[in-house]
N, C-alpha and C positions, 0 to 999 in steps of 0.2 A: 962611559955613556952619560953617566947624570951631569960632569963635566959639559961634555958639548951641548944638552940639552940646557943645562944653563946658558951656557953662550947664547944660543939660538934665544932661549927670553929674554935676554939684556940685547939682543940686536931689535928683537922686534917690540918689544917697551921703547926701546929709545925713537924708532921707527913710527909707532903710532903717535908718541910724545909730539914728535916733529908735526905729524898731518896734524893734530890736535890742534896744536901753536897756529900752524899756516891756517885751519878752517876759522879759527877765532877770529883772526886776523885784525889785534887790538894794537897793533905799530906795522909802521909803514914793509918794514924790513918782511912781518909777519903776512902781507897781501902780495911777495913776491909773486904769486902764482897767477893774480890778475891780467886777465886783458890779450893771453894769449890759448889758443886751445887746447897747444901740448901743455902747457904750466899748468892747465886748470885740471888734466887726464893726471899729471903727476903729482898734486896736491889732492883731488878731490877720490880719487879714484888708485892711482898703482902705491903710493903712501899706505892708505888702510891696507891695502889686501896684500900687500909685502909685511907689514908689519902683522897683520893677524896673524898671515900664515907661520908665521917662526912663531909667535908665541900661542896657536894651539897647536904647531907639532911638536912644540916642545912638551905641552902637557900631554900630548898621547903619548910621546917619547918619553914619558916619567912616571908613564901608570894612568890607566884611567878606566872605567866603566867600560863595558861595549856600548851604551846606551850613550853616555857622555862623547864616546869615540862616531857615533851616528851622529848626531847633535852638531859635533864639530864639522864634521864632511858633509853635512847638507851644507853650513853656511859659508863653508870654504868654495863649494859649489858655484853656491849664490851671488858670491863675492866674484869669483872668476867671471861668471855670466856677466855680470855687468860691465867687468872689465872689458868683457870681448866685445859686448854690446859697442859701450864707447871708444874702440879702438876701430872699429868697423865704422861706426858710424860719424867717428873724427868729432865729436861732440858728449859735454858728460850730462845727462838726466838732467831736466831743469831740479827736482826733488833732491838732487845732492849737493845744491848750491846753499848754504848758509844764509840764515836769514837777514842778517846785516846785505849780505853782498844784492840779494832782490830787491830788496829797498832802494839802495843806490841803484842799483842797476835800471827800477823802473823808474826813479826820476831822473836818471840821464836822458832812459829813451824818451820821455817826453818832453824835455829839452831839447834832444834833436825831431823830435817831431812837428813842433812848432818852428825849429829852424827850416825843417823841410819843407814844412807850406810856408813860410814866407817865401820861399825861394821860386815854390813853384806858381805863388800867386800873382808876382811878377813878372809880366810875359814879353819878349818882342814880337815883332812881326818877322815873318820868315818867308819866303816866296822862291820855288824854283822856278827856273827857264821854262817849264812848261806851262807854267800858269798854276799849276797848284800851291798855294798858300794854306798854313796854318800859325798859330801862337806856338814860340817855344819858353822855356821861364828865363829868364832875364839873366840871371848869374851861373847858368848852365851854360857850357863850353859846347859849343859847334864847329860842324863842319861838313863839308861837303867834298867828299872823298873820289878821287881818281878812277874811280872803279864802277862797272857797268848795274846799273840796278839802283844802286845804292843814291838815293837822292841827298840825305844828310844823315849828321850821328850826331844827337844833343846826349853829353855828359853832366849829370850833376857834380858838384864839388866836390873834394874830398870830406866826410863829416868821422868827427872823430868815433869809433866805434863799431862803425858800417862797414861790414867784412864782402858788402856787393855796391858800386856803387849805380844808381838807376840811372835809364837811360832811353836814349826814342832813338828811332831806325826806319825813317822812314823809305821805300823803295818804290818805285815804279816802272813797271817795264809791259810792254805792247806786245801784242799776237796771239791775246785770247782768242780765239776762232769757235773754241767749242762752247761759248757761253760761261757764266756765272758760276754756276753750280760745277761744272766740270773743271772750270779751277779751281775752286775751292774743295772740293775731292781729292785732287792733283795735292794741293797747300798741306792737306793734314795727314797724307803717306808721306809725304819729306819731314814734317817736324818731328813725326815718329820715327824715322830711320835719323836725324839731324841732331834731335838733343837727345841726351842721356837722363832716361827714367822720367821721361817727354809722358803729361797725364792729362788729358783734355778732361777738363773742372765745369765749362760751360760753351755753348755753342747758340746763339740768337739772330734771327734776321733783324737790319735795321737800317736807319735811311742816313745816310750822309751824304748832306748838301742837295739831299734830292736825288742822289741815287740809290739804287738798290745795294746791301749792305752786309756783313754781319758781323757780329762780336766775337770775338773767341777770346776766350779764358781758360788757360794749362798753369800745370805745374813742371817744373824741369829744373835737375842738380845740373850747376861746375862742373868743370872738372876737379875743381878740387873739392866740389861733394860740397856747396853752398846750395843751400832752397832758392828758387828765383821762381815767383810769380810773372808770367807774362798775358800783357793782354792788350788783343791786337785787331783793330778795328781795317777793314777791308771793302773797298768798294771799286767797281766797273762803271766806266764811260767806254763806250764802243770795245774796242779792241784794249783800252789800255785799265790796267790796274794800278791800284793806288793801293797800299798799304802801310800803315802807320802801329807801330811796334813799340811799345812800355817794355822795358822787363824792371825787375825792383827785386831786389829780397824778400823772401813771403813773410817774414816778420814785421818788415814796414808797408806793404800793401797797402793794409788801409788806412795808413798816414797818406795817400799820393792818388788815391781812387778818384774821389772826387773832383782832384785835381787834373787829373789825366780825361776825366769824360766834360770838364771845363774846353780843354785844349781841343777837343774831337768836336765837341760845339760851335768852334770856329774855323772847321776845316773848309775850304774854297778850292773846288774843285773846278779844272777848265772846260768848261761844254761847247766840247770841240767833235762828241759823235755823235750817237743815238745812246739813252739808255738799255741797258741789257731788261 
């Protein structure tokens, strides 16, 4: 028995040894774990709590207190918990990242933040067959896609780091009959049946280009369980609606805020009905 019970502490010493080495992460070889989200669960997170585990069941397995043996099983608990947390939630704790690695990390992001507003301060002009016109950012990928509704789809770049990349959706389609508000009633029981963990954040009236309007701002996960900020400015000429759609990572939002109510500032709408 004190046999295996050793085993088990030379497996999990060596085990914690490793996560030690990888969280320090003072040579290249030692930051393997960087930049992906399993590598970061299996360094930051299943490393500790596999190596604790063997080396306090080793020590309960070789004698110990009751009170020592409590002690151990709350934090093995503790340790589990968070596991399941970040296994569930496909992300580890900002609080379990090591201090070097937030450091770099926030001066990346703000290196690609300032890449991001360059990109998005940069605009073309863009105009569909109907007459509605707005700015899209200049080195953003477009298109105007085969399919009913859908007037264009502006893609940002690829940037390095960016696990969503942002993007505009503009649509418009004809035969509101019942007025304003009753599409816009209609609009927000489909985004709740439509996106997954779909959170209405804020809801405003307001005027674009002179018509009647409003803002909406949600939250709503991926599929693959990514946060995405969307917000999505809506307005009526007669019968036809115009809708103009951001989504963005909720961590870069307010790199692109400003820059998205830029682009809605120059929306050209065609007044071709009555307003509602």
């Amino acid at each position: 028995m004190i046999l295996k019970m050793a085993f088990f502490l030379i497996i999990g010493v060596c085990t914690v040894a490793v996560a030690v080495w990888s969280r320090a992460g003072r040579s290249e070889r030692a930051r393997w774990w960087v930049g992906k989200s399993l590598t970061q669960f299996a360094a930051l997170v299943a490393l500790p709590v596999v190596g604790a585990y063997f080396i306090l069941g080793s020590i309960i397995g070789m004698g110990g207190s009751d009170s020592l043996e409590t002690v151990i099983g709350l934090l093995v608990i503790a340790m589990v918990i968070v596991a399941i947390w970040s296994a569930v939630m496909r992300r580890v704790p900002r609080w379990l990242f090591p201090r070097w690695y937030k450091t770099a990390n926030k001066s990346s992001a703000n290196a690609r933040s300032q890449e991001r507003n360059r990109m998005t301060l940069n605009t073309t002009p863009w105009q569909h067959s109907s007459g509605f016109a707005m700015p899209i950012p200049a080195d953003w990928t477009h298109a105007e896609p085969d399919e009913p509704l859908v007037a264009v789809i502006a893609l940002e770049p690829p940037v390095e780091g960016i696990d969503f990349r942002a993007n505009i959706v503009v649509t418009i389609d004809d035969g509101h009959t019942g007025g304003f508000d009753q599409w816009q009633s209609e609009a927000d029981q489909l985004l709740g049946r439509a996106l997954n963990d779909w959170l209405l954040l804020d809801l405003e009236r307001v005027t674009i280009d002179g018509h009647q309007g409003v803002r909406r701002l949600g939250h709503h996960a991926t599929a693959d369980n990514v946060p995405v900020v969307m917000e999505q400015w809506v307005a009526l000429d007669g019968q036809t609606g115009y809708t103009v759609t951001f989504s963005v990572g909720a961590m870069a939002y307010d790199d692109l805020a400003d820059q998205f109510a830029q682009l809605v500032g120059a929306i050209s709408i065609p007044k071709l009905g009555a307003k509602p």
